[in-house]
KOLLO-22370 format. One record per atom (N, C-alpha, C): residue in one letter; x, y, z. Coordinates in Angstrom, 1 decimal. Example, Ala and Ser with C-alpha at 12.3 -4.5 7.8 and 13.67 -1.06 7.14 Angstrom:
# residues 2
{'A' {13.2 -5.7 7.8}};
{'A' {12.3 -4.5 7.8}};
{'A' {13.2 -3.3 7.8}};
{'S' {12.8 -2.2 7.1}};
{'S' {13.7 -1.1 7.1}};
{'S' {12.9 0.0 7.9}};
END
This chain:
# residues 117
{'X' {16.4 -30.9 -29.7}};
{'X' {17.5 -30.3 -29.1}};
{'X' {17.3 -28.8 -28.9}};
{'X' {17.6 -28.2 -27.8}};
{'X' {17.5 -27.3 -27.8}};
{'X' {18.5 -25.5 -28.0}};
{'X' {18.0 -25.0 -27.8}};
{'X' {18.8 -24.0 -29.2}};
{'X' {19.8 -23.0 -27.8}};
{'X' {20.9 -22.5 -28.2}};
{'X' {21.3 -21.6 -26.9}};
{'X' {20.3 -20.5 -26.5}};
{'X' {19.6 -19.7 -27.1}};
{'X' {18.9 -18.8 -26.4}};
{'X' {17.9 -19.3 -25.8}};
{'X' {17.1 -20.9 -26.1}};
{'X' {16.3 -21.6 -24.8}};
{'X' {16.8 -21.8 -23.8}};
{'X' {18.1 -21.9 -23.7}};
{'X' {18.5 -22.4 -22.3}};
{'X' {19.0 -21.3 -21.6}};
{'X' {19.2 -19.9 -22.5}};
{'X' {19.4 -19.0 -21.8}};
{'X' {18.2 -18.1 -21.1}};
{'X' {17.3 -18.6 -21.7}};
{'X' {15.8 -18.2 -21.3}};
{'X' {15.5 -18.9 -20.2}};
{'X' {15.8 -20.2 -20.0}};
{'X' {15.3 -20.8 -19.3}};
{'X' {15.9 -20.8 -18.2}};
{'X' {17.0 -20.3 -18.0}};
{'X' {17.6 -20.0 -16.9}};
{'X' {17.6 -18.6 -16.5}};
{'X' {17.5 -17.7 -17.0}};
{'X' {16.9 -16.4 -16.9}};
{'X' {14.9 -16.5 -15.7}};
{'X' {14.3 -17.0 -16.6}};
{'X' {13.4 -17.6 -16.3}};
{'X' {13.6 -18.3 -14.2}};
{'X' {14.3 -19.3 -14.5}};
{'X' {14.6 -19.5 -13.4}};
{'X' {14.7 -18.6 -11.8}};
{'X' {15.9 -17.9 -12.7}};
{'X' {16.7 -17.5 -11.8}};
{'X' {15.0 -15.8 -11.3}};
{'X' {14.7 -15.7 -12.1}};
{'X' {13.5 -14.3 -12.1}};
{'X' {12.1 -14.9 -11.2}};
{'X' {12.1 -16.1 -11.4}};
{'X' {10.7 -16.8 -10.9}};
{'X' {10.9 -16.8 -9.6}};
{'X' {12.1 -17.7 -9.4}};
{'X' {12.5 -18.0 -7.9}};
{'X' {12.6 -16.6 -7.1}};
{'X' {13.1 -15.6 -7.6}};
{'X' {13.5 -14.2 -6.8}};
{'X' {12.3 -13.7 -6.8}};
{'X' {11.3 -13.7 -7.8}};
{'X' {9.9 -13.1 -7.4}};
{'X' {9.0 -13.6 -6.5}};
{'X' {9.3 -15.1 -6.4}};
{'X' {8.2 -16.0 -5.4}};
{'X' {8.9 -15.4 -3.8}};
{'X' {10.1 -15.8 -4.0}};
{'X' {11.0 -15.3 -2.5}};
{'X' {10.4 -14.1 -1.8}};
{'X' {10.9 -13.2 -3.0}};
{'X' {10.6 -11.5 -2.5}};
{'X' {9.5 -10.6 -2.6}};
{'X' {8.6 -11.0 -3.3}};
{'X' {7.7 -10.6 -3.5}};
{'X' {5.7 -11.3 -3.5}};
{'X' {6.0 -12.9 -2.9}};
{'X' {4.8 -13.2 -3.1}};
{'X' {5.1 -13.6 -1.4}};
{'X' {3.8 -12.9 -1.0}};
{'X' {4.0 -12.8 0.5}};
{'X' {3.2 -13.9 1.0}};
{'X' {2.6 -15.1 0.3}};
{'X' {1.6 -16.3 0.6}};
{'X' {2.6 -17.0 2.4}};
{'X' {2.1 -17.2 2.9}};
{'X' {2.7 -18.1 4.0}};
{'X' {2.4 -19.4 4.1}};
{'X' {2.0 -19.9 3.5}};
{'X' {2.3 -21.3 2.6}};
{'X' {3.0 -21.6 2.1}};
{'X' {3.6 -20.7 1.0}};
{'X' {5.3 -21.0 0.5}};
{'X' {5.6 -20.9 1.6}};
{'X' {6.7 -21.8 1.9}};
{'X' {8.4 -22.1 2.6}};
{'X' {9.4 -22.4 1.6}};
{'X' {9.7 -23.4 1.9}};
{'X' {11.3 -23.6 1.5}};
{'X' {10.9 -24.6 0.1}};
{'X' {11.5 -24.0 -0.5}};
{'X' {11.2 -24.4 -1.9}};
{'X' {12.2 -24.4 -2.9}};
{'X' {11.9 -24.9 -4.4}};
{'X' {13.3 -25.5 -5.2}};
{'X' {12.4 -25.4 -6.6}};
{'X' {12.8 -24.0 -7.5}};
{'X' {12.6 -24.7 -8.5}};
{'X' {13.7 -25.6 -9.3}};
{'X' {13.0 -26.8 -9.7}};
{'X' {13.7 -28.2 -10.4}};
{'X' {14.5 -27.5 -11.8}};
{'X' {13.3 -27.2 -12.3}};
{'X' {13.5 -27.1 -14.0}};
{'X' {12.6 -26.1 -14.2}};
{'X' {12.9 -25.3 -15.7}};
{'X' {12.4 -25.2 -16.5}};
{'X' {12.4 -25.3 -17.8}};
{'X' {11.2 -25.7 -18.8}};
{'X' {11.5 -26.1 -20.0}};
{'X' {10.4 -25.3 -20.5}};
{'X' {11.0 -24.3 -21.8}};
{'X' {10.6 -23.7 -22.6}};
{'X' {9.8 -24.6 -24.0}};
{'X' {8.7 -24.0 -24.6}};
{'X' {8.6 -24.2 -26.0}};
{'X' {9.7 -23.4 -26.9}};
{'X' {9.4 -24.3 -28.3}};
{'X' {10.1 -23.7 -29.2}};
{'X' {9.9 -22.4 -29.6}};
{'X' {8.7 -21.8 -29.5}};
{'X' {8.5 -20.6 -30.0}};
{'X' {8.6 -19.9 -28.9}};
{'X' {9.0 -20.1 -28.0}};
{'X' {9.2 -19.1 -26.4}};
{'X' {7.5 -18.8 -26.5}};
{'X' {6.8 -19.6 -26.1}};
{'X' {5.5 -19.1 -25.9}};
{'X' {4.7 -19.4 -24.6}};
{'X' {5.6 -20.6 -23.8}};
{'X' {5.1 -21.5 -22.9}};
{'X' {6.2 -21.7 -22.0}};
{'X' {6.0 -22.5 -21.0}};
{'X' {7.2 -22.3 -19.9}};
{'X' {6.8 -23.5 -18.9}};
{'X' {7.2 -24.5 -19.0}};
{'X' {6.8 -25.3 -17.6}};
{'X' {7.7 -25.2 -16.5}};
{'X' {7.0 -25.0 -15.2}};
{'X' {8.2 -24.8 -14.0}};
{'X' {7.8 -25.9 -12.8}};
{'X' {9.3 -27.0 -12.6}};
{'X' {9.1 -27.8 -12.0}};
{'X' {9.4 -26.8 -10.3}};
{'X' {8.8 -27.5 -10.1}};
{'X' {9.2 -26.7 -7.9}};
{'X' {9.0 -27.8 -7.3}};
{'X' {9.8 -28.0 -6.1}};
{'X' {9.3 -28.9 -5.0}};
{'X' {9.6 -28.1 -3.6}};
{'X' {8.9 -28.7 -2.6}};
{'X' {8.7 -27.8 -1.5}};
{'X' {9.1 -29.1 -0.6}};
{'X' {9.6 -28.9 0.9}};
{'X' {10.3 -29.7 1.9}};
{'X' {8.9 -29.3 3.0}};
{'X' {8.7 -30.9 3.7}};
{'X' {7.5 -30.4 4.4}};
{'X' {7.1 -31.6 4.7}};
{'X' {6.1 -31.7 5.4}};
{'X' {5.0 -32.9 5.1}};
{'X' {4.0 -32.9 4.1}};
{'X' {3.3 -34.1 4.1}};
{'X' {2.2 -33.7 2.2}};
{'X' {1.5 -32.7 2.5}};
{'X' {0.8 -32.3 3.7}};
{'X' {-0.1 -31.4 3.8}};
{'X' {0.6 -30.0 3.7}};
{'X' {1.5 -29.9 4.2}};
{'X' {2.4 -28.5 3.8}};
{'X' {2.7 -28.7 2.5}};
{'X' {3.3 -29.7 2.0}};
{'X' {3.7 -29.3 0.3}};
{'X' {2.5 -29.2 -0.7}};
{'X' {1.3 -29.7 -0.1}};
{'X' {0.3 -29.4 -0.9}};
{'X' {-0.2 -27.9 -0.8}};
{'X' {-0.3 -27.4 0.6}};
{'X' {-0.6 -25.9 0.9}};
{'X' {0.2 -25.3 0.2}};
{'X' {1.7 -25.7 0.0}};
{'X' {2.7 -24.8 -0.5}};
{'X' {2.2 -24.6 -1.8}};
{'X' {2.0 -25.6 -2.7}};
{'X' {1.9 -25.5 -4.0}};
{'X' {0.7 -24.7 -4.5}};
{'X' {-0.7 -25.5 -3.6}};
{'X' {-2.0 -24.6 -3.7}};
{'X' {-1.6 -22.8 -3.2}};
{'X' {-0.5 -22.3 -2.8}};
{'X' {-0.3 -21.1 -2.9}};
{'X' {0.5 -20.7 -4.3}};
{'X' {1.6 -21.5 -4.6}};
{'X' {2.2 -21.3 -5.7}};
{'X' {0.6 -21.0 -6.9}};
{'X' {-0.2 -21.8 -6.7}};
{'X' {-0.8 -21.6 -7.9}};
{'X' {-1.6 -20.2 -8.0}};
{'X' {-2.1 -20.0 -6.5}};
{'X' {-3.4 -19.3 -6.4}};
{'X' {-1.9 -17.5 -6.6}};
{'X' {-0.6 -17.8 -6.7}};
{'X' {-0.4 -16.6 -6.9}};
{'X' {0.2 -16.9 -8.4}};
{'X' {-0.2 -17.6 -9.5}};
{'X' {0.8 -17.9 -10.6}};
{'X' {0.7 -16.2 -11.5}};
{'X' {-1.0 -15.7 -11.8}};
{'X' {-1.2 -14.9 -12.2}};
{'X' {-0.3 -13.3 -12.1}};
{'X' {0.2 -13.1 -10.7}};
{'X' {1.3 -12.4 -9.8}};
{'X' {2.3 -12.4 -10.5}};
{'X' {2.6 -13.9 -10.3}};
{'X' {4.3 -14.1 -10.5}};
{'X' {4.6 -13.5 -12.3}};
{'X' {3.4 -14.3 -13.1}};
{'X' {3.0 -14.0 -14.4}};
{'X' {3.3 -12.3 -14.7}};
{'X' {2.4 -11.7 -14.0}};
{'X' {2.7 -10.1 -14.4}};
{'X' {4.0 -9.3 -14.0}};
{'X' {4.7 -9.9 -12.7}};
{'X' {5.9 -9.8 -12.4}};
{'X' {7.0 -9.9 -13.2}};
{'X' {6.8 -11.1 -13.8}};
{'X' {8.0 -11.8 -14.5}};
{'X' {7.8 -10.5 -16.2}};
{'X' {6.6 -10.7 -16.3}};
{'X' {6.9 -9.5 -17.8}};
{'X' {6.9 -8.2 -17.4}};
{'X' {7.1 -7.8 -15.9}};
{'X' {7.9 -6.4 -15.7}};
{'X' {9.4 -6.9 -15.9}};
{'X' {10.0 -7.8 -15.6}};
{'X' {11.3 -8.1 -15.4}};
{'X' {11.8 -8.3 -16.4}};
{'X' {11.9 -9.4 -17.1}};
{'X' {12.5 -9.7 -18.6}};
{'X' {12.1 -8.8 -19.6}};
{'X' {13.1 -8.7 -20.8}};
{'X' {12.8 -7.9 -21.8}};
{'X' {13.1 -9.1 -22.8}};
{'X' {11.8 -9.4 -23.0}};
{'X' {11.3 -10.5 -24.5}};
{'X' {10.2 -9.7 -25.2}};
{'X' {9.8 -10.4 -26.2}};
{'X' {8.8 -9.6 -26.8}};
{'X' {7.9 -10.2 -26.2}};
{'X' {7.2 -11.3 -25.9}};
{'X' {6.7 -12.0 -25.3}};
{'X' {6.6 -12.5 -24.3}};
{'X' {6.3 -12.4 -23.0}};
{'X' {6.0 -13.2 -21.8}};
{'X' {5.2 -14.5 -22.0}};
{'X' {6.8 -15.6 -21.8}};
{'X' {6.1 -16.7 -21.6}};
{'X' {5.0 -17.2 -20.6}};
{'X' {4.2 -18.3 -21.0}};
{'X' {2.7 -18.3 -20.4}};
{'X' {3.2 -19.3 -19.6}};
{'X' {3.5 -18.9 -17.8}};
{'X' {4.2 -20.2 -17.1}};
{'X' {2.9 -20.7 -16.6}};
{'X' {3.8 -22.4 -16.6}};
{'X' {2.6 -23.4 -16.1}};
{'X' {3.5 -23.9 -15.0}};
{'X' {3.0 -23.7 -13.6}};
{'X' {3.7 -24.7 -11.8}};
{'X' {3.6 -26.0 -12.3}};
{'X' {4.5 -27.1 -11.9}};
{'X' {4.3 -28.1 -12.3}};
{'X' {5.0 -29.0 -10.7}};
{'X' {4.3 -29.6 -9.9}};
{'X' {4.8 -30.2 -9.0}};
{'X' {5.5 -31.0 -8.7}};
{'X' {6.6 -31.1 -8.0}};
{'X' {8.3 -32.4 -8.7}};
{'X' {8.8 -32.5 -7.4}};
{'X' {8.8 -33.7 -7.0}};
{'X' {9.1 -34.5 -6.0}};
{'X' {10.5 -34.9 -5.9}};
{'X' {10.9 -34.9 -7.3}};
{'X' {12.3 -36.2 -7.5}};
{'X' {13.4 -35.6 -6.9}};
{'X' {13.5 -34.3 -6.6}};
{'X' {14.4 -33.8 -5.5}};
{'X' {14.5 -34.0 -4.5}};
{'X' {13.5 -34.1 -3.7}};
{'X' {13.1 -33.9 -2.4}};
{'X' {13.3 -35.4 -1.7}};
{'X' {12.4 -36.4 -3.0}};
{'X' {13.0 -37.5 -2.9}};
{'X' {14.2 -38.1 -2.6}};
{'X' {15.0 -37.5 -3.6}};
{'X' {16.5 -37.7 -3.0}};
{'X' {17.0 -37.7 -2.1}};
{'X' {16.8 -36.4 -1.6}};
{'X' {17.5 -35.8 -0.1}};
{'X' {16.8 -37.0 0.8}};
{'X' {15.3 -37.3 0.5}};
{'X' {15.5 -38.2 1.8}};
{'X' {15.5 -39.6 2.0}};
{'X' {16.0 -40.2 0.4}};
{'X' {16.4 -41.2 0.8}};
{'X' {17.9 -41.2 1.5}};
{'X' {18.6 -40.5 0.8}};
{'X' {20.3 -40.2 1.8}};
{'X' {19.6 -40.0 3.0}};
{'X' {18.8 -39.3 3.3}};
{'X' {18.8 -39.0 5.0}};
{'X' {18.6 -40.2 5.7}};
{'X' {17.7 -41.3 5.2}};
{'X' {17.3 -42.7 5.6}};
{'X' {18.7 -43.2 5.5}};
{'X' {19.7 -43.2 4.4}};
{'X' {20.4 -43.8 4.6}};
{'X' {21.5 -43.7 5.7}};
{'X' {21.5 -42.3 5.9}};
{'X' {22.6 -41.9 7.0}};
{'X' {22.2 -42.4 8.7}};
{'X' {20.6 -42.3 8.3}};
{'X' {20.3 -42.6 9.7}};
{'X' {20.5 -43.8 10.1}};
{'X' {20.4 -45.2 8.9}};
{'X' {20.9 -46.3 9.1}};
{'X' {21.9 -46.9 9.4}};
{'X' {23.2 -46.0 8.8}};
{'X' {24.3 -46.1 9.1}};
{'X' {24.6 -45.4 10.5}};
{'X' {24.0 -44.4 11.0}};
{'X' {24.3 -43.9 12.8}};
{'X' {23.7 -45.0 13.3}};
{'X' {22.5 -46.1 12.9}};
{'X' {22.1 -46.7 14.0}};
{'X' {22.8 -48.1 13.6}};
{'X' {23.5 -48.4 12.7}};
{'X' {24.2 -49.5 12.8}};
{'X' {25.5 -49.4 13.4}};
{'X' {25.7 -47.8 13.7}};
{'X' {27.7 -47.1 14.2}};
{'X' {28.5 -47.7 13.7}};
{'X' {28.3 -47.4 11.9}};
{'X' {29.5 -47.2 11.1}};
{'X' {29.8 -45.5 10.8}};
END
């Protein structure tokens, strides 16, 4: 279980990742993107960050092969930002089950306009 100041981290974390990838990593391979999750270790030492990106495979894969080739960036960024004693050591972690969703609803709606309910 996790403790209140991990999930305040981890949402901290979130909310600082996402604003640095947005505003500051100028890759044009990122687009439109989502991070999922993040899950901290216990010792606040580690960080996994789920993202998913909207696209075709070859764009979501470009997307991510930018996410990674700037992780080091975002890394140094993020421990100008937060005040921990520590900067967690984030690991990208690729996550589909979002994106998923959205388009099975989209299949579904399409079905239902071409059935005209």
């Amino acid at each position: 279980m996790k403790t209140r100041r991990q999930k305040k981290i981890e949402s901290l974390l979130r909310e600082e990742i996402e604003d640095i990838i947005r505003k500051e990593v100028s890759d044009p391979r990122i687009c439109f993107f989502t991070i999922t999750y993040v899950h901290i270790s216990g010792d606040l030492k580690k960080a996994k960050v789920g993202i998913s990106f909207m696209g075709s495979e070859k764009e979501k894969e470009d997307a991510f092969k930018g996410i990674l080739s700037a992780q080091k960036y975002i890394q140094f960024r993020l421990g100008r930002r937060i005040s921990l004693k520590n900067t967690p050591s984030i690991k990208f972690e690729f996550d589909e089950r979002k994106e998923f969703k959205i388009e099975e609803i989209l299949k579904e709606i399409r079905k239902e306009d071409e059935s005209g309910y």
